[in-house]
N, C-alpha and C positions, 0 to 999 in steps of 0.2 A: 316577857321579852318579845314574844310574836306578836303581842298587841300593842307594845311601843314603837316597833317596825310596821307595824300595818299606819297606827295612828299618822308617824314620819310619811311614811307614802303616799296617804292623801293628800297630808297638807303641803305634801312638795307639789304635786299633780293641782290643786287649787292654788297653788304659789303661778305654777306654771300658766295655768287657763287664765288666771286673772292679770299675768302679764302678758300674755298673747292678743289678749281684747284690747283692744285700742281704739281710744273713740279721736275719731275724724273728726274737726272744726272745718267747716266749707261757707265762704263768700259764697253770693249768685253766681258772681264771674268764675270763682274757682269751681264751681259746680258745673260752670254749662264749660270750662276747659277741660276737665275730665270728663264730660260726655263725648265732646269732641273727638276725645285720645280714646276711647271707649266704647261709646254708643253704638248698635248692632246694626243702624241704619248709614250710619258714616263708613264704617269700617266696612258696610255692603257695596257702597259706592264705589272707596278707595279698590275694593277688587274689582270691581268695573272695569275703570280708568286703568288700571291696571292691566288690565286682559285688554284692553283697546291701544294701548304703547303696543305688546307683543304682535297684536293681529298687524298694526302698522310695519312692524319689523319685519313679520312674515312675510309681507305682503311687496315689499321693497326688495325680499330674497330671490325673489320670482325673476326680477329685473336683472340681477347678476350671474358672471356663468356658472352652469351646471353641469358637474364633472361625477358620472358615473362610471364604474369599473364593472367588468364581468368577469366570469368564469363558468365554461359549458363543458360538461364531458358528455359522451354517448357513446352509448356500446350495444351495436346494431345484434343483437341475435339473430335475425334474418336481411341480409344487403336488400337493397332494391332490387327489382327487375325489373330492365329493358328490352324490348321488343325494337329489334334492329330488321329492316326488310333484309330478306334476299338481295334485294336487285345490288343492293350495295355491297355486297361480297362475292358475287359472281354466281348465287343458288338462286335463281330467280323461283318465286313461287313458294318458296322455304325461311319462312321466318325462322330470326336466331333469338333466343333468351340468353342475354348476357346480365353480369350483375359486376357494376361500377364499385369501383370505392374500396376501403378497408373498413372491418368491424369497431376497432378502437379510434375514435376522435375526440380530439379537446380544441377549447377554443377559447383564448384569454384577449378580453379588449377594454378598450378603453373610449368611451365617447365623451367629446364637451359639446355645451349647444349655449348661445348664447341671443339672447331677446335685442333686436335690433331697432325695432319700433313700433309696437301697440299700443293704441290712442286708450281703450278702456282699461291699460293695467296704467299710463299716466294719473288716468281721471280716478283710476281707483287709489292710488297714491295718497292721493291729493286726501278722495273722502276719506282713507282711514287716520290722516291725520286730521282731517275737521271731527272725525269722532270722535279722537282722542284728546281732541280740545272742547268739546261737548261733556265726556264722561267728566273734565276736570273742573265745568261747569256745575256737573250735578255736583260733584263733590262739596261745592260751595253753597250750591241748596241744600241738602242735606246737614251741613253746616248750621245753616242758618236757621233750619226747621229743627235743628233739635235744642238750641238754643234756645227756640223760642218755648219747645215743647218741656227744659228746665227750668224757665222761668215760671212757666204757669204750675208746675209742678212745686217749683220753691214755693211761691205765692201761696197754693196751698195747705202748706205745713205751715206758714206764719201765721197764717189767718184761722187755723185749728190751733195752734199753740194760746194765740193771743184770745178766741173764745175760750179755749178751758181757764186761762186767767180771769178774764170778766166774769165767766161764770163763779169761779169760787173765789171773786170779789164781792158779789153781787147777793151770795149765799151767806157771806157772816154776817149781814146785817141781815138778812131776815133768820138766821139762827137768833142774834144778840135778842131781837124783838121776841122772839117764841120762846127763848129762854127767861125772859121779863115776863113775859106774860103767863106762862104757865106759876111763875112763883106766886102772880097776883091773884091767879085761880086758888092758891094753898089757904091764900089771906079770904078770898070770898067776895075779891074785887072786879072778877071777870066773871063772863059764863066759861062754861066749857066748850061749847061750840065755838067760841075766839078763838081756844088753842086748836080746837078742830081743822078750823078755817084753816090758819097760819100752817099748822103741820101736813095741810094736805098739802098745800102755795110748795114747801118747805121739799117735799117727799115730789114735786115734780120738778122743782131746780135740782135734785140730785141726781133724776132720770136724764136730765139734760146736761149734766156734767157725764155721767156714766158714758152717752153715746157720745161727748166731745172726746172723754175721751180716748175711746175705739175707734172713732174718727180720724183721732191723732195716728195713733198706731198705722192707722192703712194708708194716709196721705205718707208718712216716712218710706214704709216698702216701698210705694208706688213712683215714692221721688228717686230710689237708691234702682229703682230697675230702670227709672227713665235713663240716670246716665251713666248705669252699665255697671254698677258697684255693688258685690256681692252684698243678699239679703243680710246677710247676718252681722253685718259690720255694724255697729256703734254710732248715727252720724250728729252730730249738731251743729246747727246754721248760724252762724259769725252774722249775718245781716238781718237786717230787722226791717219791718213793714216801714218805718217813719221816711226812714231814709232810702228803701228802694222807689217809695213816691217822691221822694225829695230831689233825686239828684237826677239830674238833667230837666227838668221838668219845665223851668224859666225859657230854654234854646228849643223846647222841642213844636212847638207850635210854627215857631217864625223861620223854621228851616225850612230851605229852598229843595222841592221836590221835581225831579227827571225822572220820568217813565221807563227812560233807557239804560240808567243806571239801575234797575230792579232786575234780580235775576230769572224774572220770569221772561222779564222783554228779551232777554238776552240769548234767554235759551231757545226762543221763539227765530231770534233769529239766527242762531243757530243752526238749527230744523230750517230754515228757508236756503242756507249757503249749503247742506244737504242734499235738499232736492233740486237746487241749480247742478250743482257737482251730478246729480242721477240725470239730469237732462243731458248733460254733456256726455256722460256716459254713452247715453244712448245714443246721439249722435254720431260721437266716435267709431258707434257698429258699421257705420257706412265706411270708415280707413281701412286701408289692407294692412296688416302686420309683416313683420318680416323677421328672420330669425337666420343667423348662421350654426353649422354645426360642423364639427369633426369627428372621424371615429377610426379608431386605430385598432387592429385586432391581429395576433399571431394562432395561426393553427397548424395544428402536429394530426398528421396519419399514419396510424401506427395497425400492424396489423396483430399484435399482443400488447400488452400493458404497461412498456417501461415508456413513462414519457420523462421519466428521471433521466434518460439517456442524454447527457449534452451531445453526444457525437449522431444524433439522429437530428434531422432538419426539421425548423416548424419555418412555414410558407405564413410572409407577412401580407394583409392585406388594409389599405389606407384608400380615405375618401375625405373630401370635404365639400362643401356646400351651403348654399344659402335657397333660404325656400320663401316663394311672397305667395301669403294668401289675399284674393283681392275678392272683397263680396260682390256679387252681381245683380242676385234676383232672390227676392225672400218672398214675395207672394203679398207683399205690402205690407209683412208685420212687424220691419224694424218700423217705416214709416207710423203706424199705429203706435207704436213703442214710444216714439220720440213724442208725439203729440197727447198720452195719457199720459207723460212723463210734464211734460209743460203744465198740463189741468193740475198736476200737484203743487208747482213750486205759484199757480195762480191762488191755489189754495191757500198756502203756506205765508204768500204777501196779505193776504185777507185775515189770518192769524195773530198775523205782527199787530198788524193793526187791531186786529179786536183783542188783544194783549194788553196795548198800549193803554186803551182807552178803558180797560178792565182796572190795570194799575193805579192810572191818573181818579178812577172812580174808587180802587181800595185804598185810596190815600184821602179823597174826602170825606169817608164814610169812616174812616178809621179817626182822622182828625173831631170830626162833628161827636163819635163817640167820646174820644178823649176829654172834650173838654164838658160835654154833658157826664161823662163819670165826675169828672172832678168837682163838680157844682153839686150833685148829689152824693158825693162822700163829704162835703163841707157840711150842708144839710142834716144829713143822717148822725154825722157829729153831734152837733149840736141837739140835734134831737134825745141820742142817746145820754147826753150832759142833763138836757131837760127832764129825763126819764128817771134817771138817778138821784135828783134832786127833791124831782114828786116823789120819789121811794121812800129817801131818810126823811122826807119833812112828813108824810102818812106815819110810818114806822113811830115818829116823836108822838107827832099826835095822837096816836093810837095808844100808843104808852100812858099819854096825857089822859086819856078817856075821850078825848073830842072826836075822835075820827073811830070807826067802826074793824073789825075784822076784814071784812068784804073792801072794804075800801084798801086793806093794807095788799088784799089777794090782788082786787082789779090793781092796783099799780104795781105790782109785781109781773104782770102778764104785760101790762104795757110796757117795762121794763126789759122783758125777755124779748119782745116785738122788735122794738128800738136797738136791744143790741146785735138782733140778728139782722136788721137792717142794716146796722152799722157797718158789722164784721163783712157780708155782702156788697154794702156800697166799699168798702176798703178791698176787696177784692177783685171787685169790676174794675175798680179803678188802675190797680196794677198787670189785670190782664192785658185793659184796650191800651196803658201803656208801650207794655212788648209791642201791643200786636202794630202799635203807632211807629215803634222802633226799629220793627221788622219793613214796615213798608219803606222805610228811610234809609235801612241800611245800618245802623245804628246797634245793632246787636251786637 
C-alpha cells in the first residue's frame, strides 16, 4: 500500500510539473513587445522619467504657500540676570541684579510665507519640465534599442536553428554514401581507406552538428534574457528567417529619410532647450526675488506648569510682511556664470549639428550595407545550392567508382564552407535590416 501511495504521488507531482511548463510561441514583434513591457533597460528609463514628473512636482511646490505650525515650551532652571544701574533707582554707584520673566513658558505659532517672484525658481520650472520631457525621450530610445537588440537576438536563434537543419540535411547523404560504401568494402570493391576517408568527412559533420547544437542552446537563453523572460521558460519562434527578410523589404530602400525625425537628433536637441533654460537661469541671478510672509503666535507665562488653565491668559503676538532681496555685487561671478553658461548651449548647437550629419551618414552607411547584404545572401544562395549539387553528383560518382574518396571529402568541406557562408550571409542580411529600420524609425 505505501508503495502504491508513493508510486500516485509522483506521478501526480510529474502530472503537475509537466502541466506548469508551458511552452511560449513568440513572433519577432511579440518578442520585442514583451521586451518592451519587460526589459531591464526600459523599465530603467520608465523610473527615470518617472522620478523627473515628481522632481517637477516638487519643484512647483516651492512656488505655492507654505504653512508651518510650532510649538515651544521652556523651563528656565536659572531666569536671566539683569544689571540695572543705580543712577536709575535713585543708589547711584550700586548696581542692581534683577531677573525678568517667569520659569514656565510656552509658545504655539503658526507662520505662512508665500514666493512672490523669483526668476530662477520660474526658469527652473520651466527646465524640470524639459527634463521630464527628455527622460520620456529616453524612454523611446530605450524602446527602440531593445527592439533592435530582440531582433538581432531573434536572428540568432533562426540562423542556429536553420544551420542544425542543413547540417543534419547535409549529413544523410554523406552517412547513405558511407553506408554504400562500406558494404562494397564487404564485397572487395573498395579500399579501406575510402571508408576511412568518408568516416573521418562523416565524424567532423557530427562535431559541427554537436556545437550547432550547443550553439542553439545558448542563442535561446541569451534571447529569453534579452527580453526579460525567465531562463527557464520553454520558448519557440512562430517566425521564420524567409519571411523576416521578406517583409517590408520592397518600401524599405525608397523611404524618405529626416535627420530630425531620429531620436538621436531629438534628444540632442533636447540637451540644447536644457542649456538655453541654464543660460536663463543664470541670468535671472541678476532679478531680486520677493516673498510675503505672516506669522501668528500665542504665549503663556506661567510661573508653575498648568498651561491647561483656560482662566490663565496667553499674550498674542502677529506680524506680517514682505521681504525683497535685490542682488548688487558678486565680484563678477554671476557675470562669469552667465558667459560659461552660453559656451555650453554654443556647444550644444555644434551637437545638433554634428548629430544631424552623424544620422543623415548612419542612414547611408546603413542603406549601402543593406543592399550590399542582400546581393551577397542571393550569392551565397546559390553557391550553397551549387555546393550541394557538387555533393550528391561526387557522392553518385563515387558510388559509381568514377570519382575517388578524397574527392567525396574535398566537396564535403566546400559544402560546409558554402553553407556557413550562407547561414552568415542570411544573417547579415537581417541584422543590417533592423539596423536599416532602426535608423528609419520603422522598428
Amino acid at each position: 500500500m505505501i508503495r502504491i501511495l508513493f508510486t500516485l504521488l509522483i506521478t501526480l507531482l510529474m502530472a503537475n510539473s509537466s502541466f506548469g511548463q508551458q511552452t511560449v510561441s513568440l513572433t519577432l514583434g511579440e518578442a520585442q513587445d514583451y521586451a518592451v513591457k519587460n526589459g531591464f533597460s526600459v523599465r530603467n528609463s520608465r523610473h527615470d522619467a518617472k522620478s523627473a514628473e515628481l522632481q517637477s512636482d516638487e519643484l512647483l511646490g516651492i512656488g505655492l504657500p507654505q504653512i508651518n505650525a510650532s510649538v515651544q515650551y521652556q523651563n528656565y532652571i536659572d531666569l536671566p540676570t539683569s544689571i540695572v544701574p543705580g543712577d536709575f533707582v535713585g543708589t547711584p554707584g550700586q548696581d542692581l541684579l534683577i531677573k525678568f520673566g517667569v520659569p514656565q513658558q510656552m509658545t504655539a505659532g503658526l507662520s505662512v510665507s508665500q514666493l512672490l517672484f523669483d526668476g530662477s525658481w520660474l526658469v527652473g520650472l520651466q527646465a524640470s519640465r524639459s527634463y521630464a520631457k527628455l527622460m520620456e525621450q529616453q524612454i523611446k530610445k530605450s524602446e527602440l534599442d531593445i527592439r533592435r537588440e530582440v531582433a538581432e537576438s531573434y536572428h540568432l536563434v533562426l540562423i542556429a536553428q536553420k544551420n542544425v537543419v542543413l547540417l543534419e540535411d547535409g549529413r544523410g547523404v554523406l552517412q547513405e554514401t558511407l553506408t554504400q560504401t562500406s558494404a562494397l568494402l564487404k564485397e572487395g570493391f573498395v579500399e579501406e581507406q575510402d571508408v576511412d576517408q568518408l568516416q573521418l568527412s562523416l565524424n567532423e559533420w557530427d562535431n559541427r552538428i554537436s556545437n550547432a547544437r550547443a550553439q542553439l542552446r545558448l542563442t535561446f537563453d541569451l534571447f529569453k534574457f534579452t527580453i526579460g523572460m525567465p531562463l527557464q521558460t520553454d520558448v519557440t519562434l512562430a517566425s521564420t528567417s524567409e519571411e523576416l527578410m521578406a517583409s517590408g523589404s520592397a518600401d524599405l530602400t525608397t523611404a524618405e529619410f529626416n535627420p530630425d525625425s531620429s531620436i538621436e537628433v531629438q534628444l540632442a536637441q533636447s540637451g540644447l532647450g536644457m542649456q538655453e533654460l541654464n543660460l536663463k537661469n543664470k541670468k535671472a541671478g541678476f532679478l531680486p526675488n520677493m516673498a510675503a510672509f505672516y506669522n501668528l503666535q500665542s504665549q503663556a507665562l506661567r510661573r508653575e506648569f498648568n498651561f491647561t488653565d483656560t482662566s490663565q491668559p496667553w499674550f498674542p503676538i502677529q506680524l506680517w510682511g514682505v521681504q525683497l532681496n535685490m542682488p548688487i555685487l558678486s565680484g563678477g561671478s554671476r557675470s562669469k556664470s552667465v558667459q560659461k553658461a552660453q559656451v555650453e548651449v554654443n556647444r550644444m548647437n555644434e551637437t545638433v549639428t554634428y548629430t544631424r550629419e552623424a544620422m543623415q551618414l548612419e542612414y547611408n552607411s546603413s542603406r549601402t550595407a543593406y543592399l550590399n547584404a542582400t546581393a551577397i545572401y542571393k550569392s551565397s544562395m546559390e553557391s550553397y545550392s551549387l555546393s550541394q549539387k557538387i555533393l550528391n553528383r561526387t557522392s553518385i560518382k563515387f558510388r559509381e567508382g568514377v570519382a575517388s574518396s578524397f574527392d567525396v571529402s574535398q566537396a564535403t568541406s566546400q559544402s560546409l564552407q558554402s553553407q556557413g557562408a550562407y547561414v552568415q550571409a542570411m544573417l547579415d542580411l537581417m541584422n543590417t535590416k533592423t539596423r536599416f529600420q532602426k535608423v528609419l524609425n520603422q522598428l
